[in-house]
N, C-alpha and C positions, 0 to 999 in steps of 0.2 A: 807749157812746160815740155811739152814731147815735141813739138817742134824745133824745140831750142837744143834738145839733148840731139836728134837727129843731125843738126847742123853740126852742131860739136863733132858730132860723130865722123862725119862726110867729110868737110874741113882739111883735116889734119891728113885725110886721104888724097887728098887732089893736093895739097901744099906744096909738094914737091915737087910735083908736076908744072907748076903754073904761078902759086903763090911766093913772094918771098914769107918769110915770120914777120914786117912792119904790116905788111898789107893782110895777111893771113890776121891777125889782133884788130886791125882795121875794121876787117870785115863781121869779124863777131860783134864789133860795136854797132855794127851797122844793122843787124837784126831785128827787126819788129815780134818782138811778141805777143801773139794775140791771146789773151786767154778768154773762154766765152763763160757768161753769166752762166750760173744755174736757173733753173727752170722751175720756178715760180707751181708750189700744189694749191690744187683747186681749192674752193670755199668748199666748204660744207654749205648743202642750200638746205634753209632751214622754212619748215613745212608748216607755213600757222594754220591749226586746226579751230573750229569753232566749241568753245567750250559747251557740253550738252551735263542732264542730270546725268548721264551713265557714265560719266568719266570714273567715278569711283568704282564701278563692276568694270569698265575695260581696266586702267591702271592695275585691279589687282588680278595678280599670277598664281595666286593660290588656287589647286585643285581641288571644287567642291563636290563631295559623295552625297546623293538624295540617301535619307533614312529610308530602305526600304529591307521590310523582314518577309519571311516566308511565314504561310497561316499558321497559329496556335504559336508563336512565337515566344520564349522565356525568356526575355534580360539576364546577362550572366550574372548580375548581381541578386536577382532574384529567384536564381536558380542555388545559389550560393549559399542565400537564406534558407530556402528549402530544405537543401541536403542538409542544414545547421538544426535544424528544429527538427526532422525526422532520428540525425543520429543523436539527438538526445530525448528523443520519445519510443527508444530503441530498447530500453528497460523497462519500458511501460505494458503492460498485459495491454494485448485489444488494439494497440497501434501498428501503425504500420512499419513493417519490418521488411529490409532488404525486396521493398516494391511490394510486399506482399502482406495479405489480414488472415486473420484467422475465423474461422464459422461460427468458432464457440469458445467460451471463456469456461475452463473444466477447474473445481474443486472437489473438497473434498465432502463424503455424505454430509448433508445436513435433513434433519426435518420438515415434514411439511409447512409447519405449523411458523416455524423458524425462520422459513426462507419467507414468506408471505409477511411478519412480519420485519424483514429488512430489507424487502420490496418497498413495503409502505412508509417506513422511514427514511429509504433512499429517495422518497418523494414521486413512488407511482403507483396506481390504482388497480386492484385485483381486478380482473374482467373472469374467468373462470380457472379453477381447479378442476384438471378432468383425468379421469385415470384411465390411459391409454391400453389393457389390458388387466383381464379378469383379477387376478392376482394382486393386481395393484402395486406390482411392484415399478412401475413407470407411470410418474403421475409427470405431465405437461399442466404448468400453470402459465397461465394466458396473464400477461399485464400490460400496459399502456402510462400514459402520461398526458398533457396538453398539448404538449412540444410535439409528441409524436402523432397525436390526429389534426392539430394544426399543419404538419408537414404531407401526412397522408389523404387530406383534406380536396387536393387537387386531382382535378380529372384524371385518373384512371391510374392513380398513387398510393391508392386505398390499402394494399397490401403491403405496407411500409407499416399500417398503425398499430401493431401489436410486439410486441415480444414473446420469445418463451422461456422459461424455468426450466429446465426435466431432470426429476429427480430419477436417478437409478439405484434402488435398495439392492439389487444382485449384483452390479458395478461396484456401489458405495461412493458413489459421484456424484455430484450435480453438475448440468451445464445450461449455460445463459447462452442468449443470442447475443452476438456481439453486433450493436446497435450500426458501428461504423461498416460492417460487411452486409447487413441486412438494406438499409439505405442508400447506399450506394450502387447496390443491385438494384430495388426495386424504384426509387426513385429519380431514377435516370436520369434529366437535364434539370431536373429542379433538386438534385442532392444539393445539403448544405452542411460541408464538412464542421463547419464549427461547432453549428445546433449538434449534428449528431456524434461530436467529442465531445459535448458537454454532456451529453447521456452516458457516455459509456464513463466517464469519470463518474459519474452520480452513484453507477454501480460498481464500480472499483475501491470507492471509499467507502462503500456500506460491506463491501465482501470482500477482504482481504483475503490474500494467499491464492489469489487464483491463477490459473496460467496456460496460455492460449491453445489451443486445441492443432493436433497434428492434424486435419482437414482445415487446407487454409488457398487461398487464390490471389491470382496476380489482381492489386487491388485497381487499378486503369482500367484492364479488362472486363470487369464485372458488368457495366450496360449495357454490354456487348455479347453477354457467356452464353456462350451455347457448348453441351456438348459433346457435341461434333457436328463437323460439315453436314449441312441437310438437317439439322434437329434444329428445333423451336428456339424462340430466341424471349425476353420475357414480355415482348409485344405482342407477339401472339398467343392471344388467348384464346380460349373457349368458352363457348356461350350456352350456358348451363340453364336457362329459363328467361321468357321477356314478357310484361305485360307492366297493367300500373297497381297491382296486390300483392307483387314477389312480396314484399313485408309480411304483407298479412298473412302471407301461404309459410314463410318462416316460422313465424310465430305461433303456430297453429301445428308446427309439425314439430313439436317442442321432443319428439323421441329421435330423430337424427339431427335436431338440432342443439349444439353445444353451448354457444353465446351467442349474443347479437349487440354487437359496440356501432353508436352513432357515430358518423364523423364528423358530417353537416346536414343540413338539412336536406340535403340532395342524395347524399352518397349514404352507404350500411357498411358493414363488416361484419359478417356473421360466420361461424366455426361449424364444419359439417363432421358429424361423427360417422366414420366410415366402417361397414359393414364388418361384421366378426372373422370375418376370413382375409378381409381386404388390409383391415390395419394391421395385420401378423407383420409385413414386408419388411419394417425397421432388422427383425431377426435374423434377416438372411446379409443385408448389408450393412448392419452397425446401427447399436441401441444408442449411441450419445447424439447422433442426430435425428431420434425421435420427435424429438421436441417441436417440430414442423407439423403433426396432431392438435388437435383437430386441422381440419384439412378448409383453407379462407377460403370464401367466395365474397367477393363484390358486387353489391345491389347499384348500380349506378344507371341513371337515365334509362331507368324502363326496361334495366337487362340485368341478368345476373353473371356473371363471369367469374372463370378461376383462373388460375396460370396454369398452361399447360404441363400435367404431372411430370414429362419428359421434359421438361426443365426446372418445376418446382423440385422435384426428388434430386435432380441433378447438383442445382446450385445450390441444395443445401448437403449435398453430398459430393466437393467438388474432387475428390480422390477415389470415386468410382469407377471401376472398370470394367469396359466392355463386357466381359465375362458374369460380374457382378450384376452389372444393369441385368443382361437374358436372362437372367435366375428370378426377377419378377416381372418380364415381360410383358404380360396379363395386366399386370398389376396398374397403370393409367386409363389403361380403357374401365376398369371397374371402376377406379374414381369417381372418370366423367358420371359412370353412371348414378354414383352413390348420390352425388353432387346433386342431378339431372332429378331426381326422386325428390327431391324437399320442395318442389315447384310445379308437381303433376296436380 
């Protein structure tokens, strides 16, 4: 086609020159036009692969993520549930509140006679009434359960098996140990939140009106409490007498000793009455956590041991202050010693 317009073109220019118009008409007949094929696209070369079993993993294009979580890892969905049953155990005395428990479940005066029987109907067993000064006006009753020495049962969990009562006639209060803050403290890797909400409901239902105490701790925290940096943690303890008669030297020393609760046939539990100058302490830093009187020690495997007072007083006094602690300073090392005495 562009050869042909070209001639046309050229033609009509020379015509005059050389061509008549018969022979000029002539000559455009006379023209060959060539027009050239197009040019033919390649195949496609088609690749036979040998079919194998992984043709279904190569064909698919989908980008696959390994399941992989960091340690202690929660499922959002059962972190979901959590928050769900916490914010409605949020009204409940003794639970856990905004991450945190309380030390003591505090009402109102009740009687001795009173409370011992609504311990035993809430379905647990007197271990002693002791009255922590002269006066008598702070009496610590000691109680227990099966739940609770089947839990305390285990190697060096022994101080989980009691509860306390403390009555205050000069307050006009009484306060329980709140089962879920004491277990969880002292029972470290073997706590068992259920067992020990089913304790604290046992006494919620026999003692109404009660309502959780302003000394209270970050409740995750507690197998861990120490405190402060450098103080005792509640794995270390101290070793208050060893041989294979601590029982028999217990029971024979029945004037500084208050109770003695089995817990297996291995382990003891027994309540040290601490010297008449020693147990004053509660006065200087708050009579509702008395209740911690008589003062445990653990007979286990040939040893007798207590938790170190610098963190027994502490974790059950966890709104203590520096200033508070120095003011009985004195006051652990006489422990050990009170302790150290019922085994000479």
């Amino acid at each position: 086609m562009k050869l042909k317009s070209l001639a046309l073109s050229i033609i009509p220019i020379l015509s005059p020159l050389y061509l008549s118009s018969n022979e000029v008409n002539s000559s455009i007949r006379d023209v060959n036009i060539i027009i050239p094929n197009p040019i033919k696209s390649p195949s496609v070369v088609k690749l036979h692969v040998k079919k194998s079993s992984n043709d279904s993993i190569m064909n698919s294009r989908a980008i696959k993520f390994s399941k992989r979580y960091p340690p202690n890892y929660t499922p959002l969905e059962e972190r979901i549930s959590k928050m769900s049953i916490e914010s409605n155990n949020k009204s409940k005395v003794g639970y856990i509140n905004h991450g945190r428990v309380s030390v003591n479940l505090i009402g109102d005066l009740i009687k001795t006679k009173d409370a011992k029987a609504k311990l035993i109907k809430a379905g647990f067993k007197i271990v002693k009434v002791y009255h922590i000064n002269k006066r008598r006006s702070l009496v610590s009753i000691v109680f227990t359960n099966d739940t609770l020495k089947k839990m305390a049962s285990k190697n060096g969990r022994g101080f989980a098996g009691t509860l306390r009562l403390l009555i205050d006639k000069k307050d006009k209060i009484f306060a329980i140990t709140n089962p879920l803050y004491i277990t969880k403290a002292f029972l470290q890797d073997d706590f068992n939140k259920k067992e020990s909400e089913k304790l604290l409901d046992m006494i919620t239902k026999e003692f109404t009106g009660l309502k959780d105490s302003l000394d209270k701790f970050k409740f995750q925290g507690l197998p861990k409490y120490q405190f402060m940096e450098g103080m005792p943690h509640y794995k270390d303890m101290i070793e208050v007498g060893n041989g294979d008669n601590l029982l028999e030297k217990a029971k024979k020393n029945k004037k500084r000793v208050a109770f003695i609760l089995p817990l297996d046939k291995d382990s003891t539990l027994i309540g040290v009455k601490l010297s008449k100058r020693t147990k004053k302490f509660p006065k200087k830093i708050g009579l509702k956590n008395a209740g911690l009187l008589p003062y445990p020690v653990l007979i286990e495997n040939s040893r007798a041991m207590i938790l170190d007072p610098k963190y027994y007083i502490s974790v059950m006094y966890p709104n203590l202050k520096m200033e508070e602690f120095m003011t009985i300073a004195t006051i652990p090392e006489a422990i050990e010693k009170d302790c150290n005495r019922v085994f000479r």
